[in-house]
C-alpha positions in Angstrom: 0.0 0.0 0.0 1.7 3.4 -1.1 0.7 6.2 1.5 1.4 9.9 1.1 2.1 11.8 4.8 3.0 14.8 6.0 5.1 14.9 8.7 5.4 17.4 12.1 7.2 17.9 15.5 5.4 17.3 18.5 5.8 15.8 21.5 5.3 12.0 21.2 4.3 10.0 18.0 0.9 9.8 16.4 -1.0 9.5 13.5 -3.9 10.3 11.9 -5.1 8.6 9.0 -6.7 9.5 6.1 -6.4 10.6 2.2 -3.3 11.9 3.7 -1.7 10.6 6.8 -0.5 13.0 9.1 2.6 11.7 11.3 3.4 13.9 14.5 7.2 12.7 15.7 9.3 13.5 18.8 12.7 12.9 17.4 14.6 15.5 15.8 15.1 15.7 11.7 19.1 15.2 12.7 20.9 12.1 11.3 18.0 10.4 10.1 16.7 10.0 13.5 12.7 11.2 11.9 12.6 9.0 9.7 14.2 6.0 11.8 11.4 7.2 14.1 9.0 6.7 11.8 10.0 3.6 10.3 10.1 2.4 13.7 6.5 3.4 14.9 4.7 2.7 12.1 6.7 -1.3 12.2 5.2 -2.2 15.4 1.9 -2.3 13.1 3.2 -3.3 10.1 5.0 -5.7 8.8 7.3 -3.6 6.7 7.9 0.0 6.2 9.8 1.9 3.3 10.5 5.5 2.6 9.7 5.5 -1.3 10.5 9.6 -1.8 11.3 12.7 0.6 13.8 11.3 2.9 14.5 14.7 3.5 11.3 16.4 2.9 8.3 17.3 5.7 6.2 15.0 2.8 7.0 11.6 2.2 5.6 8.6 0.1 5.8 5.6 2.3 5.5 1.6 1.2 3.7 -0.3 3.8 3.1 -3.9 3.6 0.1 -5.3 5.9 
């Protein structure tokens, strides 16, 4: 399933799905650690999580396989 989000600072990790999903992280955009964090979260639920485009952007196309 290919997944566009857009991607914000917050205090703790969330998301809110929809057309769009919007992914609230704690971790700082340093060294990767967003995207790890992201990757991470969205793993415990998924079986596999890739980064398709905008590694480096606040929106990212994501890969998730159920």
């Amino acid at each position: 399933m290919i997944i566009n989000v857009k991607v914000r600072q917050g205090s703790r990790f969330s998301v809110v799905k929809g057309e769009t999903w919007l992914i609230t992280i704690s971790e700082e955009r340093e060294n990767n650690a967003a995207n790890h964090e992201i990757i991470r979260e969205l793993s415990k639920e998924y079986s596999a999580v890739r980064i398709l485009r905008g590694a480096s952007s606040r929106r990212k196309v994501l890969e998730v396989i159920l």
